[in-house]
C-alpha positions as CSV (number, residue, x, y, z in Angstrom):
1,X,215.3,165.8,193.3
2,X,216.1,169.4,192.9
3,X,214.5,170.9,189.7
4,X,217.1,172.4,187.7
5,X,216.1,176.2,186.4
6,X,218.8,176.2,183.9
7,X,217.1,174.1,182.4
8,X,215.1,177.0,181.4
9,X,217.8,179.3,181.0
10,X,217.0,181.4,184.0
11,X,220.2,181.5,186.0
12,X,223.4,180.0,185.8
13,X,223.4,177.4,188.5
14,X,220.6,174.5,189.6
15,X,218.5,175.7,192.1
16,X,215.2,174.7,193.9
17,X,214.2,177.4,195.9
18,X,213.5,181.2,194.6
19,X,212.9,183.8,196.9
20,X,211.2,181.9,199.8
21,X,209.3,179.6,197.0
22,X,210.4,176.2,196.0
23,X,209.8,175.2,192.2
24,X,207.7,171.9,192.1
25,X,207.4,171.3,188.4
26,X,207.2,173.8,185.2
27,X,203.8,174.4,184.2
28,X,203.8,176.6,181.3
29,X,206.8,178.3,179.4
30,X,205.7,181.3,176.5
31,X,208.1,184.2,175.1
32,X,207.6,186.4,178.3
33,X,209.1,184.0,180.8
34,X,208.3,180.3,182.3
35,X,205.7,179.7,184.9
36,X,206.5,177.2,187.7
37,X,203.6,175.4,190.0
38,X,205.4,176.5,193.5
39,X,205.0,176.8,196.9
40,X,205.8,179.2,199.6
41,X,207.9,178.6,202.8
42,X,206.0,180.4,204.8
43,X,202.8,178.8,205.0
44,X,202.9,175.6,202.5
45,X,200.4,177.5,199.9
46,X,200.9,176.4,196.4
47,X,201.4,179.2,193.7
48,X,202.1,179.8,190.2
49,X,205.8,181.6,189.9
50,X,206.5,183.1,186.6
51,X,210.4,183.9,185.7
52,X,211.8,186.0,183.6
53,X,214.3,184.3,181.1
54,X,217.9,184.9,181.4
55,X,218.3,185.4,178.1
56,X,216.1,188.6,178.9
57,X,218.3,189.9,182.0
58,X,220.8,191.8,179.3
59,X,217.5,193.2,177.4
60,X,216.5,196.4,179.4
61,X,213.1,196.8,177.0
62,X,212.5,193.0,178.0
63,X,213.4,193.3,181.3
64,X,210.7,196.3,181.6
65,X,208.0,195.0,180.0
66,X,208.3,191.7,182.4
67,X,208.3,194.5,185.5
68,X,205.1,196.3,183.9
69,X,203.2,192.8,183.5
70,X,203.9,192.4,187.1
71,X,203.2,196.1,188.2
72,X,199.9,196.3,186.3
73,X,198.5,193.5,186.9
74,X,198.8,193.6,190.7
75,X,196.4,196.5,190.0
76,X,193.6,194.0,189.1
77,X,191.7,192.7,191.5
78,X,189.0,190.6,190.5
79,X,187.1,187.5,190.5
80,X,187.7,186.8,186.7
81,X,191.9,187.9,186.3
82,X,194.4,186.0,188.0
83,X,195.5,187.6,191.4
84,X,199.3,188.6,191.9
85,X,200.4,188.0,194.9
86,X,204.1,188.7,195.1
87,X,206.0,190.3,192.9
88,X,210.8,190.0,193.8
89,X,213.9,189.2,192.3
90,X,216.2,186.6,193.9
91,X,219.9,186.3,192.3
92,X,219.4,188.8,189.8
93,X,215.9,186.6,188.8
94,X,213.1,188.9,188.9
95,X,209.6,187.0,189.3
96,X,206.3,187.1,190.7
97,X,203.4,184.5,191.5
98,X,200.0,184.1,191.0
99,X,196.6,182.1,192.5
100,X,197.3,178.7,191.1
101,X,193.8,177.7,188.8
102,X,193.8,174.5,188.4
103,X,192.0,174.1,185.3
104,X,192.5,173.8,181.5
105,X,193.0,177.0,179.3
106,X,190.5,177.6,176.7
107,X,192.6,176.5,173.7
108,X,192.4,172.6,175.7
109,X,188.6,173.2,176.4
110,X,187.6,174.3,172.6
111,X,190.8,173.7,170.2
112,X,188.7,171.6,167.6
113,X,186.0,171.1,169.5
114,X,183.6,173.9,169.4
115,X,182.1,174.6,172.4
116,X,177.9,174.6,172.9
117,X,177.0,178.0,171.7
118,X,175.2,179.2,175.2
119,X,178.6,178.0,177.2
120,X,180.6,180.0,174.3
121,X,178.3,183.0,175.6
122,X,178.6,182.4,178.6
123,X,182.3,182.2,179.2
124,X,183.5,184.8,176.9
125,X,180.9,187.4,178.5
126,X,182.5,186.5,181.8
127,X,185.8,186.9,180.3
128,X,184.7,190.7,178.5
129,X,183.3,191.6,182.0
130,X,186.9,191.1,183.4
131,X,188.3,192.7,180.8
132,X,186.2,195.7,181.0
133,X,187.3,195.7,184.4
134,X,191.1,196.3,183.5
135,X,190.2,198.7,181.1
136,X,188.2,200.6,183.8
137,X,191.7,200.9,186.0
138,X,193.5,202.1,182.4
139,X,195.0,198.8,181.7
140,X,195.1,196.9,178.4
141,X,195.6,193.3,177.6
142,X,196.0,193.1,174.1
143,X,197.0,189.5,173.7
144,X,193.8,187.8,174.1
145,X,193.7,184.5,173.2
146,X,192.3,181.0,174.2
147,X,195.4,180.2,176.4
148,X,195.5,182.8,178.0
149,X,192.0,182.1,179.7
150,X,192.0,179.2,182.6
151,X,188.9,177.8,183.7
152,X,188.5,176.9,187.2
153,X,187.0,174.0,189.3
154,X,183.9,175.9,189.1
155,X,183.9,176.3,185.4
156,X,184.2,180.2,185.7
157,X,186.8,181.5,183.3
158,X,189.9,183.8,184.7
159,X,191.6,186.0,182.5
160,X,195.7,185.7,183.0
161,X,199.5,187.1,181.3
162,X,199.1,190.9,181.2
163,X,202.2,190.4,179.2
164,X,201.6,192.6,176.5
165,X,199.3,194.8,178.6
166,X,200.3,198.8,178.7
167,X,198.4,201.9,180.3
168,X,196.2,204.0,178.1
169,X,197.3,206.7,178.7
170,X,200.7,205.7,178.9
171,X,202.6,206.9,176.0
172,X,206.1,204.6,176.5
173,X,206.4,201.9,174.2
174,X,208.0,199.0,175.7
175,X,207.9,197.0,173.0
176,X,211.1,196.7,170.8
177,X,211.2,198.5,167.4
178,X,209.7,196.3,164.3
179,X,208.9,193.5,167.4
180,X,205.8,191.8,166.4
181,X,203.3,191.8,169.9
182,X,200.2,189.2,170.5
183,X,199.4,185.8,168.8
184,X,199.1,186.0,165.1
185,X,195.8,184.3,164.3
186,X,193.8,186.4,166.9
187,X,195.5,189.8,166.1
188,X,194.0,193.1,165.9
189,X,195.2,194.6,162.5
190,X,196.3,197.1,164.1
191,X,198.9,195.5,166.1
192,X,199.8,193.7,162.9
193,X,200.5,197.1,161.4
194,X,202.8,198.0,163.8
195,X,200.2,201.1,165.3
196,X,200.7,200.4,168.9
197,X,200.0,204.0,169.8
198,X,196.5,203.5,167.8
199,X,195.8,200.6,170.1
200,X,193.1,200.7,172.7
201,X,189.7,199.1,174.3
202,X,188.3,198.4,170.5
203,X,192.0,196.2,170.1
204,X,190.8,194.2,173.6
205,X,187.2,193.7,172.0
206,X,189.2,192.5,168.7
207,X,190.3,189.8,171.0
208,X,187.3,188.8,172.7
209,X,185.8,188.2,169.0
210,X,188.5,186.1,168.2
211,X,187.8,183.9,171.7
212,X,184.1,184.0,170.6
213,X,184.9,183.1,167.5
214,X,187.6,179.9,168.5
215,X,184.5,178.5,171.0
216,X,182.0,178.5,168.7
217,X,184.3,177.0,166.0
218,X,187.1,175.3,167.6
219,X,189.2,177.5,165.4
220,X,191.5,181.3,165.1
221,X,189.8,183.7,163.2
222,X,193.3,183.8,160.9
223,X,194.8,180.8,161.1
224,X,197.7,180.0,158.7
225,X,200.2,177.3,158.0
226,X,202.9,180.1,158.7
227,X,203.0,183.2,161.2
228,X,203.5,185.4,158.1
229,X,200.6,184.1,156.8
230,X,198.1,184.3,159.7
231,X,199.8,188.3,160.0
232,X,198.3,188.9,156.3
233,X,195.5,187.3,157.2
234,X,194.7,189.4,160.0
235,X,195.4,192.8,158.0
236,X,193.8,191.5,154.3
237,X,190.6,189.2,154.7
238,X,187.4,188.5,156.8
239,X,187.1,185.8,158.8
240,X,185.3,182.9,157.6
241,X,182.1,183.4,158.8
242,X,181.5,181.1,162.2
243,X,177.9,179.4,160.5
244,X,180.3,178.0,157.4
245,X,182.2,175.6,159.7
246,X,179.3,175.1,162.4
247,X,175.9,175.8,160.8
248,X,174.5,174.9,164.4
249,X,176.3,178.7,165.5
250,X,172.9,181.0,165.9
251,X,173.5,183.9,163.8
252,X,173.4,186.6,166.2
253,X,176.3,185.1,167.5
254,X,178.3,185.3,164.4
255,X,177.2,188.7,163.9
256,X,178.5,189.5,167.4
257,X,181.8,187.8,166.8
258,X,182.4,189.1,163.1
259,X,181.5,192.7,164.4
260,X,184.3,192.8,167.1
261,X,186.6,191.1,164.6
262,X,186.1,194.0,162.0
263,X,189.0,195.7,160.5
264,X,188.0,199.0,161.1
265,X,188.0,199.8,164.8
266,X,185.4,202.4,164.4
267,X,182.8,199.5,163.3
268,X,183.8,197.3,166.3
269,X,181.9,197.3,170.0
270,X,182.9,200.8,171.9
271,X,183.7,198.6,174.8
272,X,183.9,195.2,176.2
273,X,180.9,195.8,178.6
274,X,179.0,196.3,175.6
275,X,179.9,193.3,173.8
276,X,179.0,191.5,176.9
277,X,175.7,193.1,177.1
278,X,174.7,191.7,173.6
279,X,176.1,188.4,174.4
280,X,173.7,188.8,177.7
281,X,170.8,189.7,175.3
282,X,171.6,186.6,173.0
283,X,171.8,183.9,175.6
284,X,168.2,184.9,177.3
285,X,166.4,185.1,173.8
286,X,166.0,189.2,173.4
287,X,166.8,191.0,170.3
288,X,170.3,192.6,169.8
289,X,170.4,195.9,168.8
290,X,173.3,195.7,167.0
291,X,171.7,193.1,164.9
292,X,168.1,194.4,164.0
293,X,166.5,193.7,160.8
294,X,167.7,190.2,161.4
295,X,165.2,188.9,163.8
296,X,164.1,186.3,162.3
297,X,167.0,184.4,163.3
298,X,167.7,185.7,166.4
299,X,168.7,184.2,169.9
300,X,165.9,181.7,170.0
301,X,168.7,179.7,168.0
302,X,170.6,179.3,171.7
């Protein structure tokens, strides 16, 4: 039967069909818009389609900051982000679509379930390498989180939603005043704070401590029972150190984790390549700079 987008408050009448794609089922739904599994007219391929809300048609800063997800991240072109493919507006809906991964994010993967501490390395220094990448074309993320990383057939992890992502050197802020921006148990205290114009590659590596962190413990780095809780979390106290919930985590790991998740961004990694570097260090058993005086218990732990 025809699959009824009000039903997701993005138009006013059923429909089936969006600008030469027709919606099989909803896949995923988050405050930037609902993603559809879909495929295109044209040639039978099967796509991810991700609308904007309607709710968000009357909200020109919304409406914006769905364009410059789109726009941006049709810039990134790499094995480890999700490709855009086709970015339109049909009936006043504007959308675009995506490789389809089929795969399970990293919050299904990990959530309560730490991962084994060489596959935690190993995924989240593909996902800083594709990160790095963005940053190279001037293109932040800053919403980093579990589910917001899909992991192929193959295993590989892709990096997807450039919702929140911005250009350096773009000065605009598209974000609406006193909006709160990114996941509350993984965000940079920065971001909490409200100092988006102080954001930049050190906020990224924030985030790719706090998806080291959630694989090797199967938790956030500030979880809470309530948002405002996790947001004083993130802006007043350390993480738990990674070893006190799974004493099996080798310590150079945690130092690399708890280093990218420091408050300061001045004591975090300088860029996600180099956090990926010591990750690479770690997982074949040489010493990490950042983490000398403490060889006794390095990587031979992995």
């Amino acid at each position: 039967r025809d699959h009824c987008v009000t039903g997701v408050q993005t138009c006013a009448l059923p429909i089936s069909s969006l600008g030469g794609y027709r919606l099989i089922r909803e896949l995923a739904r988050g405050g930037m818009g609902t993603v559809w599994v879909a495929q295109r007219a044209t040639d039978g391929a099967m796509v991810a389609l991700k609308l904007l809300p309607h709710s968000f048609g009357t909200d020109p800063s919304r409406l914006a900051r769905f364009r410059a997800e789109a726009t941006l991240a049709a810039r990134l072109v790499h094995p480890g982000i999700v490709a855009i493919r086709d970015i339109g507006e049909h009936a006043g809906i504007p959308f675009f679509t995506m490789d389809l991964v089929e795969g399970p994010d990293l919050g299904m993967v990990a959530g309560g379930l730490p991962m084994p501490a060489r596959e935690a390395a190993r995924v989240v220094r593909q996902v800083a390498l594709a990160v790095h990448f963005a940053h190279e074309q001037g293109v932040l993320h800053r919403d980093i989180k579990p589910t917001n990383v899909l992991l192929g057939p193959d295993g590989e992890p892709r990096v997807t939603d450039f919702g929140l992502a911005r250009l350096l050197d773009d000065d605009a802020r598209l974000t609406a005043t006193g909006e709160t921006m990114g996941s509350p148990s993984f965000m940079a205290p920065e971001l909490v704070a409200g100092q988006h114009k102080a954001s930049g590659v050190r906020t990224d590596v924030h985030g790719l401590g706090g998806l080291l962190y959630f694989c090797l413990t199967g938790r956030a780095p500030f979880a809470a029972e309530s948002v405002p809780a996790a947001l004083a979390k993130a802006m007043e106290s350390r993480p738990v150190p990674p070893r006190e919930w799974e004493p099996s985590v080798p310590a150079s790991l945690e130092w690399i984790a708890l280093r990218c998740l420091a408050r300061d961004p001045s004591a975090r990694y300088a860029s996600a390549k180099a956090m990926a570097e010591d990750l690479e260090r770690a997982m074949v058993g040489e010493p990490v700079p950042s983490y000398a005086g403490r060889s006794e218990e390095h990587t031979s732990e992995l």
